[in-house]
TORDRENBA-27805 format. One record per residue: residue in three letters; y, x, z of N, C-alpha, C in turn. Coordinates in steps of 0.05 Angstrom, whole numbers, plus 5000, padded with zeros to 4 digits. Each point is the difference from the previous one (the first is absolute). Layout:
# TORDRENBA-27805
alaYXZYXZYXZ...
//
This chain:
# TORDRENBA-27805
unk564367013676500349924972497649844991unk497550165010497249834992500649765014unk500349925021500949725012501849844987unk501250094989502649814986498249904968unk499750124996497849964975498749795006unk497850045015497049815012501949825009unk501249945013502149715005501449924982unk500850054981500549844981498249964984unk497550184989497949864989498649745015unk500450015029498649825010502149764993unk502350065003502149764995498449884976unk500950144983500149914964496749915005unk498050045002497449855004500249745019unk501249965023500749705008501849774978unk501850144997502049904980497849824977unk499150294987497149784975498249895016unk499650025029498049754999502249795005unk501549905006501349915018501349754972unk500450204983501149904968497449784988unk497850205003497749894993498949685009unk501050055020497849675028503049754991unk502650214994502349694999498449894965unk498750244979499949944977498749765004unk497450045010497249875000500949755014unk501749955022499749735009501549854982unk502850224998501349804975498749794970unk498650234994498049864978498049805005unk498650025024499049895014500949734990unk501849975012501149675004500749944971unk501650224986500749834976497549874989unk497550164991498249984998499249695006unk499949935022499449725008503149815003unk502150014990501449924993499449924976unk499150164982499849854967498649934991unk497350015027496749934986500549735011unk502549805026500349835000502249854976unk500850084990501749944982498549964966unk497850085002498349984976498849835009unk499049855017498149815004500949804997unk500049774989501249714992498549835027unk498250095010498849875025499750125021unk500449985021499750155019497349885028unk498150165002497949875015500250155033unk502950055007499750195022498949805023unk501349795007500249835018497749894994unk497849904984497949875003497950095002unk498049895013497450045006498149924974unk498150184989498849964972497149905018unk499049744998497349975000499049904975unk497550074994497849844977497649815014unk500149745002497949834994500249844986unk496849924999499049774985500449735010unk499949744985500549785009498849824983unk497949835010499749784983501749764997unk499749744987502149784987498549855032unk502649905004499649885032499650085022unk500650344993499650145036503050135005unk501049885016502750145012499350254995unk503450124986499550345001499450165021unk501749875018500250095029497749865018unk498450135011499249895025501349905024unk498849755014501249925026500350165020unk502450065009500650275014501849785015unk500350145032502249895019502650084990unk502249705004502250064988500850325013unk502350094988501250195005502549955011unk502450065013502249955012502449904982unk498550224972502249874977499949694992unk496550054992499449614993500949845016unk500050105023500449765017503249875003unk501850234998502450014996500549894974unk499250094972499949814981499649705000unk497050055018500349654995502049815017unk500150165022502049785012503749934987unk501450244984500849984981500049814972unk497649904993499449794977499549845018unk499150015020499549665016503149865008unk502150235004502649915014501449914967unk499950154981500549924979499949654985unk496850015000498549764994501449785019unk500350125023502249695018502450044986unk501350164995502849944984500549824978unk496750074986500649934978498149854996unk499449795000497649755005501049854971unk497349905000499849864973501449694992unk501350044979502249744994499749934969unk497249865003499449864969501349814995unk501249904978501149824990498949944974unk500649804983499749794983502250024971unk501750095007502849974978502950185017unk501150084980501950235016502549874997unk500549714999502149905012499149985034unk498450085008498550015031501250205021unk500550244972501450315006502149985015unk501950245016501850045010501449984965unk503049935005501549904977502350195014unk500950134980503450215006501749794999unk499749874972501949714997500749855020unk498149955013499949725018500950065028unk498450285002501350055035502950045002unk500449915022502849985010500750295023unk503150064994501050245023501949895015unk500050095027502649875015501750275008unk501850055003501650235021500649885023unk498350165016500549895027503050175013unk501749825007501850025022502050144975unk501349844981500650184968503150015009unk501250274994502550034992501450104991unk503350014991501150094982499150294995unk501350135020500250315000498050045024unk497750244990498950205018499750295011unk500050015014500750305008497450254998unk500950234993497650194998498249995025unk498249994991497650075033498849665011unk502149814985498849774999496349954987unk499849755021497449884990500249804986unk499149924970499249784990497649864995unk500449745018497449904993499349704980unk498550034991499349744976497049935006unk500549725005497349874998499249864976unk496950154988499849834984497749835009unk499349874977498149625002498350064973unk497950124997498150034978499149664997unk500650054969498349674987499350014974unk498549844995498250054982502149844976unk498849994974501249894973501449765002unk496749835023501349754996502749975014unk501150175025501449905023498749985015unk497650065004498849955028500850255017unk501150025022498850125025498050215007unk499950264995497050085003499650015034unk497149995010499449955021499350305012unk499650244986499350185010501150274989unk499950195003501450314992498750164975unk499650215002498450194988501450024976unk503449954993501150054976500650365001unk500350124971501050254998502449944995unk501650055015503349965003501250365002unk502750014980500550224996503150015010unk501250145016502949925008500850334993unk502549914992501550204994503649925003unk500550195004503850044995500150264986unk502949924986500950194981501749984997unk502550214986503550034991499850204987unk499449914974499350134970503150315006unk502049864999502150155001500250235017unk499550045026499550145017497050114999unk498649944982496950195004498949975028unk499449755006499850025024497249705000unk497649995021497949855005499450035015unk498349765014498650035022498149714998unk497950045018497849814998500849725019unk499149825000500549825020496750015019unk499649875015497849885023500049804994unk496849974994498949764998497949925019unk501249765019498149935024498749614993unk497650124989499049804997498449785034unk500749724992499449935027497249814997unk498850004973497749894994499249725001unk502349954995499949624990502449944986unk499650164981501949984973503350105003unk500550035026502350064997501050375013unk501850144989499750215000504050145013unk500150165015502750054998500050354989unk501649944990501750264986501950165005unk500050225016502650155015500750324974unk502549885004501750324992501150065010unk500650225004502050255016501750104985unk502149834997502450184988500750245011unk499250214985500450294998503450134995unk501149874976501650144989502149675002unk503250154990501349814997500549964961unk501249774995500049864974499049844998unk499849834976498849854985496950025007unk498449815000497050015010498949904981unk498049994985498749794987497649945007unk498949845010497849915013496349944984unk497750105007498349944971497249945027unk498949784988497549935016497449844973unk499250234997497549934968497749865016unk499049844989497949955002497450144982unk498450215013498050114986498349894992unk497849875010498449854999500349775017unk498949785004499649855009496949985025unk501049945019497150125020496749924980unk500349714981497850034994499050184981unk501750194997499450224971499750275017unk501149945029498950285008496950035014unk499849705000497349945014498050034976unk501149884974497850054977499650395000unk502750095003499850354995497950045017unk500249985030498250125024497649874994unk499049844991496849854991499950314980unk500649834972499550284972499750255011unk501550095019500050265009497850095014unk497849785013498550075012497349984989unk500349904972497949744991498450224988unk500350354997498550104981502150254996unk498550214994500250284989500450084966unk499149844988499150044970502749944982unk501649945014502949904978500750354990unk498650175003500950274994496950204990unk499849964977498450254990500250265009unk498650175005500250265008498550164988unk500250214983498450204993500250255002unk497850115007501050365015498550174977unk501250194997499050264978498650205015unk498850114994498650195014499850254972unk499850235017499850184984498150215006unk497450094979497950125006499750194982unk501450294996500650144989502049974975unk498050014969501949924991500849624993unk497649935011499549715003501749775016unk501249794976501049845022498749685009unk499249895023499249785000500749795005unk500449685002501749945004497849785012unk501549825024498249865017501949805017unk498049735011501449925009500849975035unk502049945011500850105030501449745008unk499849905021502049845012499249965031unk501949905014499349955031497849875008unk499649864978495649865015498749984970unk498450205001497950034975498049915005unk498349764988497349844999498250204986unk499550185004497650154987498650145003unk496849954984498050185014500650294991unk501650174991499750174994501750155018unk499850355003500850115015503249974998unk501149995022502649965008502550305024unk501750134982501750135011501349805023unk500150115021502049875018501650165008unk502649945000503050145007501649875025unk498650035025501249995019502550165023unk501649824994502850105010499049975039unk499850265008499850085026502149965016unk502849974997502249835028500649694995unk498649904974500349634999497449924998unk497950204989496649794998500249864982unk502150084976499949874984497650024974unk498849904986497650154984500349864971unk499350264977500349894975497750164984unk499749864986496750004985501150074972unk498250224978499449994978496750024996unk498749964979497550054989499150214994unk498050135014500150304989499350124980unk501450084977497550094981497450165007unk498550074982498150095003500250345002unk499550165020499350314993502850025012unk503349895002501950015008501150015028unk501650145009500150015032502649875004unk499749775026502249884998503250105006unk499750265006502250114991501950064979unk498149954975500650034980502449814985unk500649845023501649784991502550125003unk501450014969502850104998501749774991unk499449764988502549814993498949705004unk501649945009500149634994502149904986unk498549804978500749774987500049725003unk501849815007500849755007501049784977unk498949835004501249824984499249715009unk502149794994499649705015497949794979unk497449915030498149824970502749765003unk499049854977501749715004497349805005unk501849975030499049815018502149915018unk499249715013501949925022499049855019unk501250025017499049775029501449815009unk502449934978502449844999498549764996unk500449805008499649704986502449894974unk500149864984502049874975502249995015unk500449845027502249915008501150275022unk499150175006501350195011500750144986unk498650044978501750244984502049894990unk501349734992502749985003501850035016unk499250065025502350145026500750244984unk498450214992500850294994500449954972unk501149854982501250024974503150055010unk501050304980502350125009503149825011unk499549794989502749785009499149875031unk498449975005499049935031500550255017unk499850304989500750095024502850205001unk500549995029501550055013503649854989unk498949805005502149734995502750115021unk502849894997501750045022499649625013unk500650045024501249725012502650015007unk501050185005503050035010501450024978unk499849844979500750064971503349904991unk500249695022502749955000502650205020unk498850055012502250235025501550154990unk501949955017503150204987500350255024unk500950224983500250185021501049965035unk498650185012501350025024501850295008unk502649925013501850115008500450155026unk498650294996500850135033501950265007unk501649895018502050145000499450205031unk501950204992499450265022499749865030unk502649845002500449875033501250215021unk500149905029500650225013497950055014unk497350074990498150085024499850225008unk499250145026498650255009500150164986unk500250274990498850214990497749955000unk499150154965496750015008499150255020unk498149935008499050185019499150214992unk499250255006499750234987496549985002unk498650034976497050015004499150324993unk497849995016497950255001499250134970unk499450215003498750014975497750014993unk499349874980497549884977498250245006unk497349895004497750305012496749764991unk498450074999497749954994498949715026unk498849794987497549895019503549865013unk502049965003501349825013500749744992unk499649755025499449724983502549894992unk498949904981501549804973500649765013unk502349984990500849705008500049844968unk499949675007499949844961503849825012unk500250114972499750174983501650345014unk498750074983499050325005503650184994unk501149884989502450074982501349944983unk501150184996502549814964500150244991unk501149964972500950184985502850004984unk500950115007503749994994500150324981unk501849864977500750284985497850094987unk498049874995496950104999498350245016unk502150045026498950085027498249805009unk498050145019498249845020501050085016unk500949785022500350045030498249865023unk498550145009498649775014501349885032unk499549845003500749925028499550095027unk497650114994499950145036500250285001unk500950144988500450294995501750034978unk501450305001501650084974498750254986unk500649934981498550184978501750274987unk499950134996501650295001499849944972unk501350124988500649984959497750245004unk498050014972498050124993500850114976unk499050305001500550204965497049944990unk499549914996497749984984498450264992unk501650144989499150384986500150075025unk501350065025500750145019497049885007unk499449755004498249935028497349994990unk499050014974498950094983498550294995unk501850125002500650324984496850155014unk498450114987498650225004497149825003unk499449665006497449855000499449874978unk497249995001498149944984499949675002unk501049854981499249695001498249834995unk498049965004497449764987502049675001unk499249944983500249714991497449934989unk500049835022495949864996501049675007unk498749844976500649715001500049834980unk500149815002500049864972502649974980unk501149814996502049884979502049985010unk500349915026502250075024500350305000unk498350175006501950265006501350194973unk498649744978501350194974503449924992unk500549865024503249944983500450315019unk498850165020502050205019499250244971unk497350014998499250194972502349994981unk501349734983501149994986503750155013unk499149965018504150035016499650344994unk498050145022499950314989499650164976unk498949724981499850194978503149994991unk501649815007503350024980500950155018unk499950085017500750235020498450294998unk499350044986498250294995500950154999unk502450044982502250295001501350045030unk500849775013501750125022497550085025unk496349884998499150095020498550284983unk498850044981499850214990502250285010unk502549964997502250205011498449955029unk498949895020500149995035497050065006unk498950134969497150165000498749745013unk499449714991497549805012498150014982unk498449965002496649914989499349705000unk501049924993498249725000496649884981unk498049945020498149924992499949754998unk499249854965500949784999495849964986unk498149865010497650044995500349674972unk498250144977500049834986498149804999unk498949995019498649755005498649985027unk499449765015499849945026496949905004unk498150145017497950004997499649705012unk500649975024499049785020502449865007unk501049704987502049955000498849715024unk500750115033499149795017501449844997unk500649775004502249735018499550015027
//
């Protein structure tokens, strides 16, 4: 009887510890679950250094590249050949939507699904001239408003003005055909100059907080100053970002950033008329009447694999029918959203782009709320790289 006793006391004493260690880890985490959720900044991923710097001394010392720089730079060097410099004088000089001409190569009545279409165009400028070289932003698309249905075209530029255009008829019906002109190569050449010409088109100010004290200072990716300097280096890109330190303050203390655009430009008079809103994204295929594709008697489609991570893309990548996505080299299983969802934690970290997905879940809140999600949506973005 004394044995039956002492074994279950020993029970019921494992039991409370046992209750005890699930409490503690449990809390544990929530614990650091919500002390990340209160932070408007997060400094996990960066390296905090403090130095000084005088006006004309690189922040950084000359150090041997690293594997990343080097990889970087050869990246902007392959770039810089893409995109080489194309000054001009007057923007009747420009690629012209107007003026270029489209051909359909090999054109006929009726086409069949799984068909290729191709169109050559002839970039020219205002006057009618001919352009002699490439580097246009050309935008191809197909569409059948009626059927909910798109897909991108290929654009193979051949770098002496003339360019061909392939679509893949996906679906059968009515087609309507769309080839915009975005910019004009010499407006993307003005973009890639401006883009490189300087850091400063963006104010940056960081808050810091020193009890009940708040300071406010200035930060950006290359600070000219003799005064002591926070550096916030991102350890898997080497990426590095600077504020000013206050005084007596530890650079940890940095809880928010504030942004705002100086007005400035690196545009010249006559380029910034490329980017006045009626110059861009012009159509050229503006006269074209739909195209007609019919089922035909081809093959069965073939049965594809299913859609799995890291497998290569073909251009274009897919269509969308029904306001389904289907892509072309794999099939995609229909997705529950709540189901595939249900029980994870979501971060959304990004700029202005990832706020239209912010905006989609918030009109979705009741049905992921019922599938118990969390979404962290951070109200402001510390280090906004390009």
């Amino acid at each position: 009887m004394k044995t039956t006793v002492t074994n279950r006391k020993s029970l019921w004493l494992l039991l409370l510890i046992l209750a005890f260690l699930i409490t503690f880890t449990v809390l544990q985490k929530s614990t650091k679950v919500w002390t990340a959720l209160k932070l408007p900044i997060s400094l996990h991923h960066w390296n905090m250094i403090t130095e000084s710097s005088s006006p004309g001394t690189p922040l950084n010392p000359a150090a041997s590249p690293t594997e990343t720089e080097l990889r970087i730079s050869k990246i902007l060097e392959k770039l810089d050949q893409m995109i080489p410099p194309r000054p001009f004088t007057h923007v009747n000089s420009t690629t012209s939507a107007k003026h270029s001409t489209v051909t359909i190569l090999n054109p006929r009545d009726t086409y069949c699904r799984g068909d290729q279409l191709d169109i050559l165009l002839e970039a020219r400028d205002h006057l009618g001239h001919r352009k002699e070289y490439g580097g246009d932003f050309l935008r191809a698309r197909m569409s059948s408003p009626a059927l909910k249905a798109g897909a991108s075209g290929k654009v193979t530029d051949f770098n002496n003005g003339t360019y061909l255009v392939s679509f893949t008829l996906f679906w059968e019906g009515q087609v309507s055909l769309s080839l915009l002109l975005i910019h004009p190569s010499e407006g993307v050449s003005a973009l890639w100059r401006a883009r490189n010409q300087g850091y400063d088109r963006v104010i940056f100010t960081g808050q810091f907080i020193n009890g009940s004290t708040q300071v406010d200072t200035d930060c950006a990716l290359i600070l000219n100053s003799s005064t002591e300097l926070c550096q916030y280096l991102d350890a898997q890109d080497q990426e590095a970002f600077y504020c000013m330190r206050p005084q007596h303050v530890p650079c940890a203390a940095l809880t928010h950033m504030h942004s705002k655009n100086k007005e400035v430009s690196y545009l010249s008079k006559q380029e910034r008329i490329i980017f006045v809103r009626s110059n861009v994204g012009v159509e050229i295929m503006e006269n074209f009447n739909v195209i007609s594709v019919s089922k035909c008697n081809k093959d069965p489609v073939p049965v594809k694999e299913k859609c799995k991570p890291r497998m290569t893309s073909t251009i274009p990548s897919g269509h969308v029918w029904k306001e389904i996505w289907s892509p072309v080299s794999c099939d995609l299983a229909p997705i529950k959203m709540n189901e595939c969802l249900r029980g994870k934690f979501i971060h959304l970290l990004g700029d202005s782009t990832i706020r239209q997905w912010i905006e989609f879940f918030k009109a979705s809140s009741k049905s992921m709320i019922q599938s118990k999600l969390l979404f962290i949506f951070p109200s402001e973005i510390l280090f906004p790289f390009m």
